[in-house]
C-alpha atoms as one frame of an Amber mdcrd trajectory, in Angstrom:
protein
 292.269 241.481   8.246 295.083 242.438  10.642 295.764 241.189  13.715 298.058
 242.048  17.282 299.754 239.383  18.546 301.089 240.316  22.230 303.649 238.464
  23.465 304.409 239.323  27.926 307.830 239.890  29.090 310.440 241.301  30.233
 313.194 243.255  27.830 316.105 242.572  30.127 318.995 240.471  29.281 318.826
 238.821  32.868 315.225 238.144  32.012 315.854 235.973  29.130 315.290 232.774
  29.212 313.260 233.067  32.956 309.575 231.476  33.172 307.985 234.847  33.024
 309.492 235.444  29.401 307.200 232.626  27.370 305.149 235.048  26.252 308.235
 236.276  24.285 309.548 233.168  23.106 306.097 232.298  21.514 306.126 235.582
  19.727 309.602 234.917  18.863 308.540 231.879  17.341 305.636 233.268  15.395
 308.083 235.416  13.875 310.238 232.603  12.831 307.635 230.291  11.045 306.473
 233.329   8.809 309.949 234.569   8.646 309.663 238.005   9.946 312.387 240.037
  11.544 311.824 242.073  14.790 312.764 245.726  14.868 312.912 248.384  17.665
 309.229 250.488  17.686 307.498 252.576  19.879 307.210 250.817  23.042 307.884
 247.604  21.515 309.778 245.283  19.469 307.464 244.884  16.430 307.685 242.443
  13.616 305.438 242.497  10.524 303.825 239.493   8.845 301.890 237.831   6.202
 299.515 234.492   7.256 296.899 233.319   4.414 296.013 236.633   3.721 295.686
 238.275   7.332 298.568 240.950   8.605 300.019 240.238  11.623 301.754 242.817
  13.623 303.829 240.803  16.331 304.889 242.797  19.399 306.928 242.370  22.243
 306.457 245.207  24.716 309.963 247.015  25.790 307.928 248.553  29.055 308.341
 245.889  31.787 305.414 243.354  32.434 304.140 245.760  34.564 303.241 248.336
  31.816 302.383 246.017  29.017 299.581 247.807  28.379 300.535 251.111  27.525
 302.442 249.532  24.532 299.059 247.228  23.346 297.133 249.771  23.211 299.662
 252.051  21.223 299.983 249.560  18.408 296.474 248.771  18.391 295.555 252.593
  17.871 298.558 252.789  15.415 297.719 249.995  13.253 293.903 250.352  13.611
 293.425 247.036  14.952 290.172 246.702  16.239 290.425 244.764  19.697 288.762
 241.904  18.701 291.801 241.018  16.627 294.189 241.642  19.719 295.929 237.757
  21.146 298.088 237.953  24.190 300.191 235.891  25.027 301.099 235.160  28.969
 302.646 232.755  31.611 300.681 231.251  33.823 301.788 229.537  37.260 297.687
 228.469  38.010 298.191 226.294  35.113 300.580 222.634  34.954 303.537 222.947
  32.995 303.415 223.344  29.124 298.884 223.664  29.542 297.870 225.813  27.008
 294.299 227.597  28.062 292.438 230.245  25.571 289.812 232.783  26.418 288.028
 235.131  24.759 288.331 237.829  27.660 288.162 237.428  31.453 290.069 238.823
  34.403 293.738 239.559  34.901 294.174 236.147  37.652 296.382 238.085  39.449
 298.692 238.673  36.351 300.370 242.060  36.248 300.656 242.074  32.320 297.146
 241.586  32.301 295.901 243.828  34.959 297.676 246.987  33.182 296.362 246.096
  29.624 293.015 245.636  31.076 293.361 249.038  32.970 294.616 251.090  29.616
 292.038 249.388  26.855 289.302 250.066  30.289 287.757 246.666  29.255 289.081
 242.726  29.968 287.526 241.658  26.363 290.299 240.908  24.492 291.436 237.317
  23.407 294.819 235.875  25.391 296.785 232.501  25.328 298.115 231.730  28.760
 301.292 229.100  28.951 301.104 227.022  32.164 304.793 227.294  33.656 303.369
 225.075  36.590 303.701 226.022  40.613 306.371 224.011  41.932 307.729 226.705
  44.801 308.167 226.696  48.674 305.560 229.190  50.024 306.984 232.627  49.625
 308.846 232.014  47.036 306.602 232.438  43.759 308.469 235.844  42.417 311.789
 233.686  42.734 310.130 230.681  40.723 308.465 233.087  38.240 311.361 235.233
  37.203 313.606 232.193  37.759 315.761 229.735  34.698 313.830 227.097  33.521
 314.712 223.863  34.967 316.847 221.390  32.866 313.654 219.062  32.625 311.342
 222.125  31.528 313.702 222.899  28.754 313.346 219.084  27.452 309.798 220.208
  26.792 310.174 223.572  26.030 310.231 223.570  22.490 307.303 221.738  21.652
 305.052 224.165  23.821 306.356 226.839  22.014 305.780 225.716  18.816 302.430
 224.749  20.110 301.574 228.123  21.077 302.896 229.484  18.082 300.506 227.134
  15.904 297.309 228.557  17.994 298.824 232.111  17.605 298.251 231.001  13.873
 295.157 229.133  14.178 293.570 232.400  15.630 294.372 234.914  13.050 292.993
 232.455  10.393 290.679 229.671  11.857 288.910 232.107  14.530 289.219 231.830
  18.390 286.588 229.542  18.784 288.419 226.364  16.472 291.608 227.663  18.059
 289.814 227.031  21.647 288.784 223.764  20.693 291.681 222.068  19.274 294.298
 223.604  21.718 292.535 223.856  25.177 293.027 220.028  25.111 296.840 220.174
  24.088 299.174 218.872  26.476 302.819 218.258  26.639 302.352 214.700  28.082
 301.409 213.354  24.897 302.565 216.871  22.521 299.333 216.741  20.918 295.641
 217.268  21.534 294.814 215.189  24.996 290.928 214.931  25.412 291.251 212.872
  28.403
């Protein structure tokens, strides 16, 4: 079984670091726990793993948000992925801060990531793992707050929404999307575990 794991960003150094980079600093992580090194690719930064028998191919797409999808559907045609098996990850500012939310397919929400991926695979069904980054910005000013630093509070909590994100990147590939739905569409960071309330 392999697997494309799709982390949204932005290749920029500037970028680093900014809200609309999570997707990258989950895939990042991914990378870390199974020890795999990232190395330039087509389109992409690509990193190649082994989890409990499934390959993963880990990407982080060198095209600008705006184009992610010309680089998902690349590696998914050159490693013969079959879209079921595709997880992407995203930011999201409709969700509160450090809210994890899984779907099996849907629209793009406004998302530009998602809106080109969906227009290059011609479809929406593909699995994707959006990170709530919250909406705390004065009207007109949600491109600033998006591509903006994360406040010195948000880092506090950063790393265990990472690493929670990584462990449902992992729970996908090997438990399935819908066990990965149910334990980690109730994670939150106010408690850094599964919060049913």
């Amino acid at each position: 079984m392999k697997y494309l794991i799709a982390g949204l960003g932005n290749m920029d150094s500037h970028y680093f670091g900014t809200r609309h980079n999570i997707g990258f600093e989950v895939a990042d992580r991914v990378a870390e726990k199974l020890s795999a090194n990232f190395s330039v690719g087509q389109l992409a930064h690509c990193a190649q793993a082994n989890y409990k028998s499934r390959k993963l191919c880990i990407i982080k797409p060198t095209t600008y948000m705006n184009l992610s999808g010309k680089a998902v559907r690349y590696w998914l045609q050159k490693e013969n992925i079959p879209q079921e098996n595709l997880f992407v990850i995203l930011d999201d500012l409709n969700l509160p801060f450090g809210k994890l939310r899984i779907r099996p397919n849907g629209s793009d929400g406004g998302h530009n990531g998602l809106k080109d991926i969906q227009q290059m695979l011609g479809n929406g069904q593909y699995a994707r793992l959006r990170v709530g980054i919250g909406n705390q910005f004065a009207q007109g000013k949600q491109v600033d707050f998006v591509l903006g630093k994360w406040s010195a509070e948000e880092m506090n909590g950063l790393p265990k929404i990472v690493d929670a994100a990584a462990e449902a990147v992992l729970s996908f590939c090997f438990a399935g999307l819908q066990n990965t739905m149910n334990r980690y569409n109730a994670w939150g960071l106010t408690t850094g575990e599964e919060n049913k309330s």
